[in-house]
N, C-alpha and C positions, 0 to 999 in steps of 0.2 A: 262518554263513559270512560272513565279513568282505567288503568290498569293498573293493578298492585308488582311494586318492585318484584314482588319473589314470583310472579310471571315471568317478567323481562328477563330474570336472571336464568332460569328454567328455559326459558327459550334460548338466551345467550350460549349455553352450555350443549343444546339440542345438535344433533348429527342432520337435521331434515333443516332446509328453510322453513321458519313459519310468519304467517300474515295473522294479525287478529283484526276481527272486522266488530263492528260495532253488532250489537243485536238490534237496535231497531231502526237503521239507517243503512249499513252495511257499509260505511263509512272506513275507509282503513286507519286503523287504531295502534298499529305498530308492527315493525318486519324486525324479526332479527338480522344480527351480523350476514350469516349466509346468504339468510334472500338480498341483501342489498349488493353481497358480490355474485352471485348468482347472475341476478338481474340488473349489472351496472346500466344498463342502458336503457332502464326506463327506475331509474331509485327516484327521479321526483315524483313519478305518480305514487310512489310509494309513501312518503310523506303522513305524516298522522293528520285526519282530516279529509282526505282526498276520495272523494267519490268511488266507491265500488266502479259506476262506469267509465269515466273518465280513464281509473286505472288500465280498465280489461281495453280501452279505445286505445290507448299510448302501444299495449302490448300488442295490439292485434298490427300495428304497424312496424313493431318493430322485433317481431320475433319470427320464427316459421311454423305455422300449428303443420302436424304431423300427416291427420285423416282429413284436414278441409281449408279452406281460406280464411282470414282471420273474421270475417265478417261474423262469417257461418259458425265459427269454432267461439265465437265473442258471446254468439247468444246461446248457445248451448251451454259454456261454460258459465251464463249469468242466469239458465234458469238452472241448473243443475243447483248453485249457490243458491238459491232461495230455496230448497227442499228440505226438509230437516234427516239429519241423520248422513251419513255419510256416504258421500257421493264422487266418484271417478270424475275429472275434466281433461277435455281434450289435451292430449301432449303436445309440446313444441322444442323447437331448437333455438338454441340462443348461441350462434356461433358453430362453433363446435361440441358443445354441451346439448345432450338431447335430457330436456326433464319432466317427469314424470308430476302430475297432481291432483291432489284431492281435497274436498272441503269434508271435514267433522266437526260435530261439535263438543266445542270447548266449553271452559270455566263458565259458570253464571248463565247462561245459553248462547254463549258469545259464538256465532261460526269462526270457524279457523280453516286455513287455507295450507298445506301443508305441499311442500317442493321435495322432492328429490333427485340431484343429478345421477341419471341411472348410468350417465356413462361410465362415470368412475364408479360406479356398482358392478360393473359389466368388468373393468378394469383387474380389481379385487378377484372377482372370480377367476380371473385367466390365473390372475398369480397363484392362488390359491390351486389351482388345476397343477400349474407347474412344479409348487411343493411338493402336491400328492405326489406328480410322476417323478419327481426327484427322489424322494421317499424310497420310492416305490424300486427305485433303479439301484440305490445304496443300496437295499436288502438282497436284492437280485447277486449284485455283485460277490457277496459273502456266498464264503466254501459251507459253513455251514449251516442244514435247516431252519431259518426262519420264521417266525410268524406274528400277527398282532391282531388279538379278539377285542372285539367289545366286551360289552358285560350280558349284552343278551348269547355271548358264544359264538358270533359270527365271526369269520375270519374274513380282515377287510384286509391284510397283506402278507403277504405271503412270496418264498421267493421258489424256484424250480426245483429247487435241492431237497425242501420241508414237501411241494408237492409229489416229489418221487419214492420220496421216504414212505410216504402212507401208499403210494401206489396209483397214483390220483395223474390227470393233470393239469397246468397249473389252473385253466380258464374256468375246472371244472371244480378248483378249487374255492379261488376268490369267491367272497359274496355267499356264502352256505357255512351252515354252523357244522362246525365239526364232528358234529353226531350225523350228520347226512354223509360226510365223505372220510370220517377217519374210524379208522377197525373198533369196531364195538370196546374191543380192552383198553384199547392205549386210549380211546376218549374218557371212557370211566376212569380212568388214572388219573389223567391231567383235568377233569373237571376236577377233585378229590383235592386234588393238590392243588388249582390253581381259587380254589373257593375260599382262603380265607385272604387272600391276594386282593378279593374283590373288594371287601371290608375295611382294610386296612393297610398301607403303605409294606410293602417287604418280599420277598423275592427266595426261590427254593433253589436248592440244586439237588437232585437223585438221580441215582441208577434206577432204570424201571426195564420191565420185561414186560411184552405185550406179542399177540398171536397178530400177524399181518394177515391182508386180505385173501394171499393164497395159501391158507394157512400153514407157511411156517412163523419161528419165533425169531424176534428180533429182541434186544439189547439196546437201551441207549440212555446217554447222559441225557436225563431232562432238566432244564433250567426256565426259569420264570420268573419276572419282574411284575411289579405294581408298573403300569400307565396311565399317568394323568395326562390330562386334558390341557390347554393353556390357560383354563381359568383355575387351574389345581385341584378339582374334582378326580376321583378314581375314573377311567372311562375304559378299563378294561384292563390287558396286559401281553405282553411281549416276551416272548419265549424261541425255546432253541430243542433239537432233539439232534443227539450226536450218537449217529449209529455205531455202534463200539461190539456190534456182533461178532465180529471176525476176530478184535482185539479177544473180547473174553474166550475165545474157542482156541485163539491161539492160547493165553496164558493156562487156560484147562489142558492142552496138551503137553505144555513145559512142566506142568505140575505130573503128571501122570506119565510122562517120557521124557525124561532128561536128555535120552544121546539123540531128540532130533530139536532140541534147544537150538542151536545154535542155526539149524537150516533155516526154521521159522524166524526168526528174528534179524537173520541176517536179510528178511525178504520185505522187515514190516514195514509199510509208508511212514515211520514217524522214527524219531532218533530212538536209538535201545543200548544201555552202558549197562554192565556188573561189573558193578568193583567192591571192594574189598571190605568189611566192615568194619577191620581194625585198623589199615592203614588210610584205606582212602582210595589205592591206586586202582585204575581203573582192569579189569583182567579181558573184559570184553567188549565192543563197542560196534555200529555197525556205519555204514557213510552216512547216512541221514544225520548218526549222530556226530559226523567228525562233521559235518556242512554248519549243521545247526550253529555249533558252538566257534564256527572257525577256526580248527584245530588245523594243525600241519602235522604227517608223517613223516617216520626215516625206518630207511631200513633196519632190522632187527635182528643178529642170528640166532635170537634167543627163541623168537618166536609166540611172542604173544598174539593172541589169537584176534581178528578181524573180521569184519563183512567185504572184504575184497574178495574177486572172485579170480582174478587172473592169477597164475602161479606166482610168478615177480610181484605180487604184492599181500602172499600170504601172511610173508612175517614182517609186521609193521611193529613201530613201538610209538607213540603218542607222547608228545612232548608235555612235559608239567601235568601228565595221565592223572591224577588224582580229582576229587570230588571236590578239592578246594576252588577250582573253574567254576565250581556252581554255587557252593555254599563258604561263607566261613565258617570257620574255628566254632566262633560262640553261635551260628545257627543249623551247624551240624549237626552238631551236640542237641540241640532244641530238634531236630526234624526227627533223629533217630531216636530221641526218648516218646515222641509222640508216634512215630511208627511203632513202635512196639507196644504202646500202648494203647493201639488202635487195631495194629495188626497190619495196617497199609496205610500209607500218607498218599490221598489222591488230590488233582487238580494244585499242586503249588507254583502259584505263578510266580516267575523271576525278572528279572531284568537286568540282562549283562550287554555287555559293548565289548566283541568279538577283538582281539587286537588290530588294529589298521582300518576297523570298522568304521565308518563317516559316523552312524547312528548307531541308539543301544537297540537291542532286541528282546519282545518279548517272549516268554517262553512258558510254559508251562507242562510240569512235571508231574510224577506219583513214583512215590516210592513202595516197594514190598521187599521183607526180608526173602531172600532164596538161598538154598545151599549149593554152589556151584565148585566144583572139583575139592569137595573134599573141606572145603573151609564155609562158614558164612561169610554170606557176602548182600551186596543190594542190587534189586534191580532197578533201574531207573525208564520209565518211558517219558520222552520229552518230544513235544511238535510244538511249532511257531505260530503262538497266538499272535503277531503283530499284526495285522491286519485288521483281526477282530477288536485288538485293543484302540486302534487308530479310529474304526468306524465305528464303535461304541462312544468312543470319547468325541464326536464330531456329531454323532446324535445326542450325546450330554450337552454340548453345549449350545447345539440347536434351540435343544427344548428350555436353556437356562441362561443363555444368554442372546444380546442385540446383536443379529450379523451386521451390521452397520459401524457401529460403536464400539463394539466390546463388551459394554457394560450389562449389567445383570438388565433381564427382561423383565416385562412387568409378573411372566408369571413366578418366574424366580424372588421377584421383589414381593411378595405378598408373600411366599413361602418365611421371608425373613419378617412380615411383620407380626405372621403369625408364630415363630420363631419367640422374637421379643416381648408380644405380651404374655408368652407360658409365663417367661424368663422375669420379667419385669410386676407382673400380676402381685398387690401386696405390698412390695415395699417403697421407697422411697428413695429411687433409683431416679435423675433425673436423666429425662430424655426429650429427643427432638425430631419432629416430622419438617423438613422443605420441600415445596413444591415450588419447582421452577418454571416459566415460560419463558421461550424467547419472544422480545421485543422487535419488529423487522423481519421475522425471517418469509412469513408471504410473501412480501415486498420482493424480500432475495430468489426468491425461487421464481416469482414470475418476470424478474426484470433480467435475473441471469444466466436462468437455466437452477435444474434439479440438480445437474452435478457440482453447483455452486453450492445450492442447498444443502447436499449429501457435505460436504466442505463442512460447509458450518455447524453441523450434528456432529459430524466426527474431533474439529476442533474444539467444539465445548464442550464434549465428552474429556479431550485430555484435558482441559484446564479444568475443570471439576476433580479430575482422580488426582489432580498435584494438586488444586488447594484445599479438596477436603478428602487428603488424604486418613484424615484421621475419624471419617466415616466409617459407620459399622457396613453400610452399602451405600453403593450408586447406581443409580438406575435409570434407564429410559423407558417410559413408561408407553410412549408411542407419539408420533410425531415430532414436536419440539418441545415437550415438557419433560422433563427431569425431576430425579428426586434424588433425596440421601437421608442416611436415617444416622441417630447421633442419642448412643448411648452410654448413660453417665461419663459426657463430656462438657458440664456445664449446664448452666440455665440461662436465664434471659439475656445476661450479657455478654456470656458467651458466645453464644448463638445470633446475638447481632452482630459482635464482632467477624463472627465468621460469612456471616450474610454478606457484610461489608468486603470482607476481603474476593468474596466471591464474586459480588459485584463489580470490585476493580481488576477481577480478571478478566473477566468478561468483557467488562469495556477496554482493553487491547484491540489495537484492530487487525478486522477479519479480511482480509487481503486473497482474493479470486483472482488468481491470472492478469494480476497487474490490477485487478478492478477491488473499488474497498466494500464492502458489503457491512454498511450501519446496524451493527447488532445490537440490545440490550438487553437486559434479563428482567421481568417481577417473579420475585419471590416471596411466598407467603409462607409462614412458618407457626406452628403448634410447639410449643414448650409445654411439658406435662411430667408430671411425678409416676413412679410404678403404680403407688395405688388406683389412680384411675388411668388406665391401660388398654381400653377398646380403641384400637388400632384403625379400624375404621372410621371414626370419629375423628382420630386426630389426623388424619389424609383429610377426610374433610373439613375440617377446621383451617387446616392448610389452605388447601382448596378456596375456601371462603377470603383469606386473610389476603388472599396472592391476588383474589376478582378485588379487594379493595384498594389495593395496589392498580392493575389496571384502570380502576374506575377514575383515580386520582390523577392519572397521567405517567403510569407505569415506569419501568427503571428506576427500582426501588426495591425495598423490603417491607414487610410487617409481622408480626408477631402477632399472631390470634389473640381477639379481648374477647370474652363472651360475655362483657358489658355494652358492648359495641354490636353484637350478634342480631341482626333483627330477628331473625327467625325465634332466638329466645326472647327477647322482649314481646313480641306480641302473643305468644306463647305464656 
């Protein structure tokens, strides 16, 4: 019984070894790729042709069944195969590989024999365990309350800071929807708020007030993001609550008592400046705020006023004391006209590089008009967001790029390809899908080691970003396959040409510690106009173009023909 190509190909492509057996002989009828490295040490029983028993006789000698001897584990495994419908077979070892199998039935009522190496399933899961706890340890680290729901409302992380906040702690946090462990108001708020988050890509920031669990009232900046998933599904969302209770009580008392201004402020955790509205110059300032900005004092006998507390450093004077440390000229002018026409400028993040500074700093600010001695003037509250900025942006590119490579990930890459067909949809824009394999790199990673392999990912990462620098993206999609997307940069002969050049980068050689490591690339390539622009189609078509390259004897290109497509011709 023959087997149709678009099996073989289907199986080619499969994550599980598969065997097809013949339906009325149980004769084996073809192994994919995997089963035959899987199973190198018995592939001639594998052979198309070959006796169901013959095969299960070569393996019972040459492998380890797990629960019995191979004799015993040979004939269970060969009545189990004659039962219909799907049935578990004894496991075994091959090596250091323990794998897992079972027979279902396949196509036409063909049985199929179906392998899985559970070790590297087992492997997966560690690393996967190590993410989460990594995950898990970044949030923790962060000053400010943390947290990250599903979309059923469960909080799966959470750091000590968000568990103290509600009153909670933290073990009794993790793992329960927010409505079992957070104060009846402040979860009606943030459901409220975080519900149209679930629906659609975007992200809040508000002040909210809510009664805590012993009941008094708390204050706090609440913030919240959209969370996708790595397949770019919504799968929840990730927020922050910054308790700012003491802040607003403090500024309710500056507001209502001016002559104890200056005690409060001088004592706040975060920087506190007033200066001047018409000049700039700064009239009050407290040490947070002279650390923050890396300011230097000098004595003063004029006596401008400070948060120093010792006598010797009452009258200070601030060097280059004006608002222009923070803002220029033309965004001064923009910050005070939206201050007044808001009535308060909160949360402006900046970015300065203190003099003598190695790195810049972030900072972020709010402005409010106040009247201090007699003139208008501004008050300024600033505290140092770098931290948050550095661990935000290290989760940005966690979730959007390769830690290996650099390069965009695949769920980043699908963000852009669903990007390009909004973009492209309709006209007659030409564009291009490559998908890249490396040629050899099994080869390199079992003759040289992974850290040869890791090598060769990362080198054909930079020769990809120099020669197709004129890529809309570049992406590692996982493994050794690569892609780039190529928008109105050409059509067919462009895009061979660049295939070409990309080829002859590639073939440079890949040089491991003195050792050369035989690389190649197939690439298959989709050229397509905006008007037909389903983006998944042209990945596949790619996909197709790049297995006909392999099939040929790889280390090459093609260019998608969908006269050549079997799946459309027999269609």
């Amino acid at each position: 019984m023959a087997i149709s190509s678009d099996i073989v190909a289907t199986a080619a492509l499969a994550r599980d070894g598969i065997i097809f057996l013949s339906a009325s002989d149980l004769s084996i009828q073809h192994a994919n790729q995997l089963t035959l490295d899987m199973l190198s040490k018995v592939s001639v029983g594998l052979k198309s042709g070959t006796a169901l028993k013959q095969f299960l006789a070569l393996l019972s000698r040459e492998v380890t069944f797990v629960d019995s001897d191979g004799v015993e584990a040979v004939r269970k495994a060969l009545s189990q195969i004659g039962k219909k419908g799907e049935q578990e077979l004894p496991g075994f070892s091959v090596g250091d590989v323990r794998v897992s199998w079972r027979k279902v039935d396949g196509p036409s009522g063909m049985p199929v024999l179906m392998l899985r190496d559970i070790t590297r399933a087992e492997a997966m899961t560690r690393a996967l365990t190590d993410h989460k706890f990594f995950i898990q340890h970044l949030i923790d680290v962060l000053p400010i309350p943390i947290y990250v729901k599903n979309l059923e409302g469960v909080i799966n992380r959470c750091n000590t800071a968000f568990s103290a906040l509600i009153g909670s702690k933290l073990d009794a946090v993790l793992g329960r929807k927010s409505a079992d462990v957070a104060p009846a108001q402040l979860d009606k708020t943030m459901q409220s708020k975080e519900k149209p988050l679930l629906t659609s890509e975007g992200n809040i920031s508000e002040e909210i007030t809510f009664e805590n669990h012993d009941g008094t009232e708390k204050t706090a900046i609440f913030a919240a993001s959209t969370l996708k998933t790595p397949s770019g599904v919504i799968g929840g969302t990730i927020g922050s609550l910054i308790d700012i209770t003491s802040l607003k009580k403090a500024e309710a008392e500056v507001a209502g008592a001016a002559a104890r201004l200056t005690d409060i402020l001088q004592k706040a955790p975060i920087g506190v400046g007033i200066s001047d509205r018409e000049t700039g110059k700064f009239l009050f300032f407290n040490r947070t705020f002279i650390e923050l900005l890396g300011l230097k004092v000098e004595a003063d006998g004029e006596g401008t006023k400070n948060a120093d507390t010792p006598d010797s450093m009452k009258k200070t004077l601030l060097t280059d004391a004006t608002d222009s440390i923070l803002l220029s000229e033309r965004y001064r002018e923009k910050s005070l006209f939206e201050m007044d026409a808001m009535g308060e400028l909160h949360d402006v993040e900046l970015r300065i590089r203190p003099q003598g500074a190695k790195e810049a700093r972030w900072l972020k600010t709010s402005l409010e008009p106040v009247p201090f001695e007699g003139r208008e003037a501004v008050l300024w509250w600033v505290a140092d967001i770098t931290k948050q900025k550095m661990a935000a942006r290290e989760l940005q590119n966690k979730a959007n790029n390769d830690e290996l490579t650099g390069l965009a990930n695949r769920a980043r890459f699908m963000q852009k390809l669903n990007h390009c067909e909004s973009v492209l949809r309709g006209t007659e824009t030409p564009a291009a899908v490559f998908l890249l394999d490396l040629d050899g790199f099994k080869q390199v990673n079992d003759t040289l080691g992974h850290a040869a392999g890791d090598y060769v990912l990362v080198e054909t990462a930079r020769r990809l970003v120099r020669v197709g620098r004129r890529a809309d993206e570049i992406a590692r999609l996982g493994g050794d396959e690569f892609t780039l997307v190529f928008v109105n940069k050409g059509r067919g002969p462009e895009m061979a040409k660049m295939a070409e050049e990309i080829l002859k980068a590639l073939a440079e050689p890949y040089v491991w510690q003195g050792k050369p490591c035989p690389i190649g690339a197939s690439i298959g390539i989709s050229v397509f106009d905006g008007g037909f622009c389903d983006m998944n189609e042209q990945l596949r078509r790619a996909d197709k173009a790049m297995y006909q390259v392999k099939l040929a004897g790889k280390g090459n290109y093609a260019i998608y023909d969908a006269a050549k497509d079997t799946d459309l011709i027999e269609e």
